[in-house]
Legacy VTK file of the C-alpha trace (Angstrom):
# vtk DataFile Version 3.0
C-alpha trace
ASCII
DATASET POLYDATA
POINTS 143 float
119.208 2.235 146.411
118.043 0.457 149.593
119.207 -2.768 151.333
117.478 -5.902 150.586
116.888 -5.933 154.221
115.447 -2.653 153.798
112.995 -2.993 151.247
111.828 -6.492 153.131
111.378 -3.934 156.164
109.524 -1.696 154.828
106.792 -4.263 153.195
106.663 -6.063 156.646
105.900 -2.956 158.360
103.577 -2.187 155.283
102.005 -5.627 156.168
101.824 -5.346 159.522
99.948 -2.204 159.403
97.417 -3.077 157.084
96.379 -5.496 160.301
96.214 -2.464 162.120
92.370 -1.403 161.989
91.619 -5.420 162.854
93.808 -4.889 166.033
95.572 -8.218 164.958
99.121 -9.603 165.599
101.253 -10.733 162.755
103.164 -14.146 163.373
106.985 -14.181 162.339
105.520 -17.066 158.857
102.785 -14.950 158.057
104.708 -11.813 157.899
107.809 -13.938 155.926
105.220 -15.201 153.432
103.182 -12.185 152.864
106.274 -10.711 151.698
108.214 -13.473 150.042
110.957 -13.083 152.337
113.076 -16.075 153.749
111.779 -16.679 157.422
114.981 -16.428 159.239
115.995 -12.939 157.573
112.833 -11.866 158.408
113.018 -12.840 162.122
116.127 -10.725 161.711
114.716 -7.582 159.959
111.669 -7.666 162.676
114.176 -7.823 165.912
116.278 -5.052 164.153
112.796 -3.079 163.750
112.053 -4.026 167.327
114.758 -3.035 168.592
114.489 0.637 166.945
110.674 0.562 168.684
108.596 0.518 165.433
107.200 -2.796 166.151
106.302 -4.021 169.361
106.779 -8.441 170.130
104.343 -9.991 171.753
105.232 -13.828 172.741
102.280 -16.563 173.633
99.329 -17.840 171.364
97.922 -14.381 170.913
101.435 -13.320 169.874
103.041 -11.688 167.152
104.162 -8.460 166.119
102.442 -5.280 165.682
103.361 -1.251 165.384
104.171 0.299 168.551
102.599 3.834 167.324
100.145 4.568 165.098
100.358 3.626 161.671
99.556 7.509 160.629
102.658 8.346 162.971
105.435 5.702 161.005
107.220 7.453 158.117
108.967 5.452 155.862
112.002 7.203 156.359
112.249 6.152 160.121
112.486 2.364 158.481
114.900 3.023 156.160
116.993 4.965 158.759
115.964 2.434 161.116
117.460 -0.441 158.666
120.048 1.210 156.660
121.002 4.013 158.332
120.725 7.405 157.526
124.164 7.750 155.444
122.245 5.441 152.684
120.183 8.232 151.831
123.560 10.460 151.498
125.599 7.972 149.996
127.035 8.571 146.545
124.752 7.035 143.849
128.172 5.069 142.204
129.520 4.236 145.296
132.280 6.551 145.287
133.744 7.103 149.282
134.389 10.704 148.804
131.988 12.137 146.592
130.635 15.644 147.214
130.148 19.272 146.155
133.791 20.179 145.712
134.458 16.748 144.185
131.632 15.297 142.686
131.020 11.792 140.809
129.843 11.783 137.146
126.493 11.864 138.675
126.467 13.996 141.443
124.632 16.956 140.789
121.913 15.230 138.947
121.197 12.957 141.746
121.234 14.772 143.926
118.092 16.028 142.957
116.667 12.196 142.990
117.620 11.856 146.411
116.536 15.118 147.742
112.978 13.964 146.083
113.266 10.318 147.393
113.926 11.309 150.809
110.964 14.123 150.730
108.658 11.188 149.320
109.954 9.059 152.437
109.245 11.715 155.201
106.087 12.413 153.979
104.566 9.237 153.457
103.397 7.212 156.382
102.184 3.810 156.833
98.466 4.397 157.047
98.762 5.538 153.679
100.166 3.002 151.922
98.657 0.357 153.817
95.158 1.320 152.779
96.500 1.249 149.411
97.121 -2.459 149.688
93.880 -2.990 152.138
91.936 -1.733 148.955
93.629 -3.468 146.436
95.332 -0.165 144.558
98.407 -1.705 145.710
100.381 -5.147 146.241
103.387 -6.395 148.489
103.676 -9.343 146.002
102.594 -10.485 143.443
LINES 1 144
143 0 1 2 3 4 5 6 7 8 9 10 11 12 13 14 15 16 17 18 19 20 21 22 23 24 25 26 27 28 29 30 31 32 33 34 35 36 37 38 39 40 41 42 43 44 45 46 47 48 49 50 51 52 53 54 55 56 57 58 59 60 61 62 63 64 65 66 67 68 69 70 71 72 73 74 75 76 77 78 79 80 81 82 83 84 85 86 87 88 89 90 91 92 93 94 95 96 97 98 99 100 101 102 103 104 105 106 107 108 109 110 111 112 113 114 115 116 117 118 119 120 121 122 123 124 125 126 127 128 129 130 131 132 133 134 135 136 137 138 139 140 141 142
């Protein structure tokens, strides 16, 4: 459903965030290898999620990257949207261009319901959240 860019994006914010309470920055390798993402797509996804001010960039040896708000004020869906774009989470689940109400896909009306949840899951979830779900070890970015 979501970008591979995407889903990197959301575990480095994930990441990030769960330096949050420590007040630390996250270097551009740390963040890459925390999430088992190449380095220079992840230098990528981070200006991307700098430049849509959910990360701040701090250059010098005390450098790194860290959330511009608070971690209890990031939804996920402002990183998907952020990433993807918002049509993603509208797009037809097969891929067809045109699909809607009047002339739906195979699939339309039952996914519709799956995306309607997805996105509700995604606006109500923040980062706080799920990061202390990997701070206390209920939850993983890798394996």
């Amino acid at each position: 459903m979501f970008s591979k860019a995407c889903k990197y994006a959301i575990n480095a914010m994930i990441y990030v965030a769960t330096l949050q309470s420590e007040k630390k920055r996250a270097g551009l390798k740390d963040i890459a290898l925390a999430i088992s993402s190449p380095e220079a797509f992840t230098g990528k996804i981070l200006h991307a999620l700098v430049k849509s001010e959910l990360l701040v960039s701090t250059k010098g040896p005390n450098g790194g990257f860290a959330l511009k708000n608070s971690p209890d004020e990031i939804v996920l869906a402002e990183i998907v949207v952020s990433v993807d774009g918002e049509m993603r989470l509208k797009a037809c689940a097969i891929g067809i261009e045109k699909c809607s109400k009047q002339y739906p896909c195979p699939v339309h009306f039952k996914f519709k319901a799956v995306r309607e949840h997805l996105f509700g899951m995604l606006l109500t979830t923040n980062l706080k959240e799920v990061a202390e779900r990997v701070n206390t070890g209920l939850s993983f970015l890798k394996q």
